[in-house]
N, C-alpha and C positions, 0 to 999 in steps of 0.2 A: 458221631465220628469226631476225633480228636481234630483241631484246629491248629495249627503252626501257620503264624503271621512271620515274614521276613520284612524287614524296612531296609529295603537297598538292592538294586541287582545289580551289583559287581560282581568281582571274581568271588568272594566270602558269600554273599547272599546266594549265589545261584550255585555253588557248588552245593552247599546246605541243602538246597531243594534238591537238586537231582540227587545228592545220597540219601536221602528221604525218601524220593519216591523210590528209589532201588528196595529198599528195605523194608516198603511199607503201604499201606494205601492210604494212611492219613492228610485229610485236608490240608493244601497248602496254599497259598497266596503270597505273593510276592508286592512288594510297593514298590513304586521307586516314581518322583515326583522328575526325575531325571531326560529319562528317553522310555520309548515303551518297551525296547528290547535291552538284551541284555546285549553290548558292545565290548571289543577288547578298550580297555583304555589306554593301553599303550600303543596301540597302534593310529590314535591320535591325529598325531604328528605324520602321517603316511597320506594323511587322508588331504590336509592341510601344501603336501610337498605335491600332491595331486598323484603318489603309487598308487593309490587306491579310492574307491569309494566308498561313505557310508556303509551301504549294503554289505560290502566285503567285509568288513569288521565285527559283523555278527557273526560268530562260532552255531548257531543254529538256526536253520530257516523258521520262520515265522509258523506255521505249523507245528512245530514242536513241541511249545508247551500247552496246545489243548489235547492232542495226542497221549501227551503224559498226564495229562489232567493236574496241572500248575495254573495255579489261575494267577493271569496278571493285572495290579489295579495300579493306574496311572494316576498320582495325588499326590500331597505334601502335606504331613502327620506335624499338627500342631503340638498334640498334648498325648502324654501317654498316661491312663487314670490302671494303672496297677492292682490297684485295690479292686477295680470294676474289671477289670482284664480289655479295655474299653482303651480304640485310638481315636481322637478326634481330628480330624482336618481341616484344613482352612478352608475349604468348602462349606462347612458344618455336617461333612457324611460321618458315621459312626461304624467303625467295627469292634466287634467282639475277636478273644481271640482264648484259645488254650494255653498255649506258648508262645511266648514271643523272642525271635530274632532281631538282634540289633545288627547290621550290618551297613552301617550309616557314612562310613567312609570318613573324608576328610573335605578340608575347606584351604586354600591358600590363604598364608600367613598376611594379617596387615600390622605393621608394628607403629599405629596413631602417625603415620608420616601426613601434614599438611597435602592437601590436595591427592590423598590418597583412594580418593569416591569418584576424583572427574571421569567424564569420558576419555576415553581412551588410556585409561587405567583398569589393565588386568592383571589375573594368573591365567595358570595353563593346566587346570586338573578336570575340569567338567566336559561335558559334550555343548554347553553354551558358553561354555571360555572360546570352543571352538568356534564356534559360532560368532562371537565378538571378536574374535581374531581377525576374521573374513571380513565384518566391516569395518575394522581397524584399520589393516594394514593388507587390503586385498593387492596391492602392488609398491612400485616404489615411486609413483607422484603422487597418489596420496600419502603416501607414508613415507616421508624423504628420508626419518633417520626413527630407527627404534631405540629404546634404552629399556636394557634388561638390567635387574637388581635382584642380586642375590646369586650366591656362583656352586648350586648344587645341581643334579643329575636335569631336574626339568628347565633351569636355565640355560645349561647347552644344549638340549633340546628346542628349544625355542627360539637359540641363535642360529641353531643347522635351520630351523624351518624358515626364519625368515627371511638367510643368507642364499635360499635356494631361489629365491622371485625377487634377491637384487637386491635386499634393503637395507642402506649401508646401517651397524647394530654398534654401541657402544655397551660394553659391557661392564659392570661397579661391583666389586668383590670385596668387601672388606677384607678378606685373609691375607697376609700377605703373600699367599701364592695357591692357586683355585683349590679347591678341595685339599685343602692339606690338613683338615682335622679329621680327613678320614682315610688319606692319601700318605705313603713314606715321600720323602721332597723329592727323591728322584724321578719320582711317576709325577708329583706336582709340577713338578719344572718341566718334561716332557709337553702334559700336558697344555701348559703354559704357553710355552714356542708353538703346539700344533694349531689351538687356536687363533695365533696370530699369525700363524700360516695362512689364514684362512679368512685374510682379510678382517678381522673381528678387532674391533679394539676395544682392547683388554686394559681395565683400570683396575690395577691390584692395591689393596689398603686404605681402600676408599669406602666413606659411606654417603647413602641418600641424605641432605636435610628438608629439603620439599620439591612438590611438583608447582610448576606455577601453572594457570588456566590462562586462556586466549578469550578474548569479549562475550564466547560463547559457551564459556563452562567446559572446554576441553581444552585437553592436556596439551602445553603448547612448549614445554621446557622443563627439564630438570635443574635443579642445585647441587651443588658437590659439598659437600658436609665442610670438608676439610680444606678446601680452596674457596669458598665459594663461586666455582666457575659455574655458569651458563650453558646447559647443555641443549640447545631447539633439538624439538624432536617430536613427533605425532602418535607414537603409543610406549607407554611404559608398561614394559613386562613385571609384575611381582613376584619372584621365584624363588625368595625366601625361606622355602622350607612351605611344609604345610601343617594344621591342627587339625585333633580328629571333629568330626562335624556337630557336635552334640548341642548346643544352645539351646532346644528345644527341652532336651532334659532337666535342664535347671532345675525346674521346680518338682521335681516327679517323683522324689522321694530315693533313686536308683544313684548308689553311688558314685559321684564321677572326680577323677580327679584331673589332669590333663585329657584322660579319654575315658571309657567308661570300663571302671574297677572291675576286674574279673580274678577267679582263683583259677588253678591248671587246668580245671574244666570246663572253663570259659562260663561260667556263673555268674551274674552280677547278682548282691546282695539280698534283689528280690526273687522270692520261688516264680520259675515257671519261663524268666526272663534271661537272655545270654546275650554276649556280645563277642562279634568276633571281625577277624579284617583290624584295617588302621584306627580305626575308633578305639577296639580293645585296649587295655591297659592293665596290665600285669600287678599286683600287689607287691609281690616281688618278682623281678627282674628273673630269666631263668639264662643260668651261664652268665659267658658275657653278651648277650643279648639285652638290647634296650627294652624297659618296658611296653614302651612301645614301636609296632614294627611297619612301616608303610611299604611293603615288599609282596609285590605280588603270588609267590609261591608259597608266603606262609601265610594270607589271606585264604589260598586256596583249602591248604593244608587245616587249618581254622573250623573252615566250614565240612571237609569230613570228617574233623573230632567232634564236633555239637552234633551233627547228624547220626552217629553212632550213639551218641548220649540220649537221644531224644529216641530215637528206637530200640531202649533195653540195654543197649551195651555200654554201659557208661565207663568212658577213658579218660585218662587225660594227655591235656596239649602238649607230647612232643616235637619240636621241628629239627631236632638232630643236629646235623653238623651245620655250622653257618655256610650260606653260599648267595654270590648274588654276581647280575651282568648287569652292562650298560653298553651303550658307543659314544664317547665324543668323536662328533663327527664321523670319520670312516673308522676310526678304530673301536676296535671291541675288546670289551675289558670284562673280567670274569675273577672271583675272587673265591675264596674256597680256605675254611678253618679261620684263624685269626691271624692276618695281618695288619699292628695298629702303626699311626702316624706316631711321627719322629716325636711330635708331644703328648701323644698318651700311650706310647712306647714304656711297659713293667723293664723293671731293671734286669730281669731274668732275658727279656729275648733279643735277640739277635737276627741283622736282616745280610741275605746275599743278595746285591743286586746286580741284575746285567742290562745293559744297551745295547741295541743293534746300532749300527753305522749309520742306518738310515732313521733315527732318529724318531719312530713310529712303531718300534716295538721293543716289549722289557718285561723283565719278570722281577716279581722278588720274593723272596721265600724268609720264612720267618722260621727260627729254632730256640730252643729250651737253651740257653748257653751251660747251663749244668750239666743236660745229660742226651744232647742233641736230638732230641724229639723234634719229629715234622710238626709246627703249629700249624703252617698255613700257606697260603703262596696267592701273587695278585699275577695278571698275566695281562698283557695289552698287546693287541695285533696278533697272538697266537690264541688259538680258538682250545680247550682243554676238552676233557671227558671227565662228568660231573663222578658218574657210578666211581671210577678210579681213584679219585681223590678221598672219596665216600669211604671208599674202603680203607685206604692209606692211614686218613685220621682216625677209625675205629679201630683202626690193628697198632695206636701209634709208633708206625715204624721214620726209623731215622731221616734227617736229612739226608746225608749220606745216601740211602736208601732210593729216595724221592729221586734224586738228580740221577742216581746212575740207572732209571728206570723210565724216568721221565718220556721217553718214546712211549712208553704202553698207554700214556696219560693223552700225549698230544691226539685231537680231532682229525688230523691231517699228515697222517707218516711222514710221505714224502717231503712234503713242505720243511717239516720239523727237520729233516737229513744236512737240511742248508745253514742252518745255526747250530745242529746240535753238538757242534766239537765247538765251537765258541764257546759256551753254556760250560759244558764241563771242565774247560781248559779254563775261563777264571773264577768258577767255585773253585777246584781246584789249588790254584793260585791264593786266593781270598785265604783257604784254609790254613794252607803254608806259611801266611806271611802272618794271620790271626796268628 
């Protein structure tokens, strides 16, 4: 019986296994040196705010996978010998395997900053980040003051969780305003204010230059690059960004370049071997999609195109239209087609934006200025309908089109009835005066 080894159970590794077994009876195994089960990872941060527990995070009772006949092995894969089809672990245990899945995930970024090993120096991507978290900063007399660095999706996650148990969070952005190289400024600048709504202080245009240590090897202070100020503080967050996890591959012969090389079919260079989720890495870029994608639903999507490939139907990776959510803090933000920041804004598009009064919700829609094609639209505090938008961009119909339709789009009629003559009255406007 044919063998499929996966190394990882995240959302890519374990969706892989379950379209396998759907389709097949071949041997499967899963690794993951991680947790023994497979966890949401975004829900994290629920667990740490105390909505949830552990237990709750799991999408399948512990049963499940002998039922399915998935076998799970709990290890960390030193050396992958290709040529032998052979994993070795740091145990010294040896598996065999037919095919192998890479679904290895990612690692939080360190960029050589001095005292960037002490205690009380983390990220936030694993189940034992969370766990370091808890002895870190389990309140706010141990933990008088946090400093979080780096100003992307898991940084203001990190500020909501530890701004829920009191703990006053200094935050260091190099951008000059949060997320604006993926943000238009007007959602920047939003953002900006709700954060420091929120008691958070916000250092925009700043970078780290070290952490200092306390008599005991832990983190007792930041530096500010560009002032050198002083910052006391008992845990530093690193949320940077992340890299996909591969170190181990170095020497294994299997292409890697940032992440591990794949063609449309998620193939890495050697037979029999694939790679999919954030680790993967695009030879070329598809659309304007990054080569690489740390996003959970195309993780998913990942692992039921190798699963199809591996049982007879071989496809390749389309993920379709771009789309993706977050929350800073209570708002919720959902984005749909292409809309880019004001600096890597093409000459061709064109942004409408609007604000609510109360400072906590806004859209903005992006167009073709040639020939008014919907590109895209970002939405904060209004909750959208993914299937709508889905279809909007495949059929690409106008701006125009979008706004005066916009109700079939909104999650919530009602809600939408209370802004929606705003909304059209200054597109409208915008148009007139374009």
């Amino acid at each position: 019986m044919e063998h499929i080894v996966i190394i990882g159970n995240g959302i890519s590794g374990v969706t892989a296994a379950r379209h396998i077994r759907k389709l097949s009876d071949k041997r499967i195994t899963i690794i993951s040196a991680e947790t023994d089960y497979f966890f949401s990872r975004t829900a994290l941060m629920y667990i740490y705010m105390g909505h949830m527990k552990y237990e709750h995070t799991k999408p399948y009772e512990d049963w499940f996978w002998k039922k399915n006949s998935i076998e799970l092995k709990r290890g960390f894969v030193k050396e992958v010998k290709h040529s032998e089809k052979k994993l070795l672990f740091s145990d010294g245990d040896i598996l065999s395997y037919d095919k192998l899945i890479l679904a290895v995930g990612s690692k939080s970024n360190k960029f050589g900053w001095p005292g960037q090993d002490l205690d009380g120096v983390q990220g936030l991507y694993s189940f034992q980040d969370l766990q370091n978290l808890e002895h870190n900063a389990p309140n706010n007399k141990i933990c008088r003051r946090a400093v979080i660095v780096g100003g992307g999706l898991i940084g203001i996650e990190l500020a909501e969780m530890l701004h829920t148990r009191g703990i006053p969070v200094t935050f260091l952005v190099r951008e000059s305003s949060f997320w604006n190289g993926v943000l238009p400024s007007g959602e920047s600048e939003m953002i900006n204010r709700h954060i420091k709504n929120h008691h958070i202080d916000l250092r925009l245009g700043v970078n780290l230059k070290e952490i200092l240590a306390d008599e005991n090897g832990k983190a007792r202070a930041v530096v500010v690059a560009e002032t050198g100020e002083e910052i006391p503080c008992q845990l530093v967050g690193l949320t940077a960004g992340v890299t996909p996890n591969i170190d181990f591959l170095k020497d294994s012969g299997i292409e890697l370049g940032r992440g591990i090389k794949v063609n449309r079919f998620l193939e890495t260079n050697v037979p029999d071997v694939y790679a999919i989720g954030d680790c993967a890495e695009q030879h070329q870029a598809i659309g304007n999609r990054r080569p690489i994608e740390a996003v959970w639903y195309t993780g998913r999507m990942m692992g039921e195109t190798v699963a199809q490939t591996l049982c007879g139907n071989r496809i390749e990776y389309n993920p379709g239209h771009w789309f993706n959510s977050a929350k800073f803090f209570d708002i919720e933000y959902q984005t749909y087609g292409w809309v880019n920041s004001d600096n890597r804004k093409p000459d061709y598009e064109e942004h409408f934006h609007w604000l609510h009064p109360d400072d906590t919700k806004c859209i903005t829609v992006a167009t073709h200025r040639d020939n008014g094609t919907f590109l895209g639209i970002n939405t904060f505090g209004i909750r959208m309908r993914h299937e709508v938008f889905d279809k909007w961009l495949t059929e690409e119909r106008s701006t125009d089109y979008v706004i005066e339709h916009l109700r079939k789009a909104n999650f919530d009629p009602e809600f939408y009835k209370t802004f929606e003559k705003d909304i059209i009255s200054a597109y409208s406007n915008q148009t007139v005066n374009a």
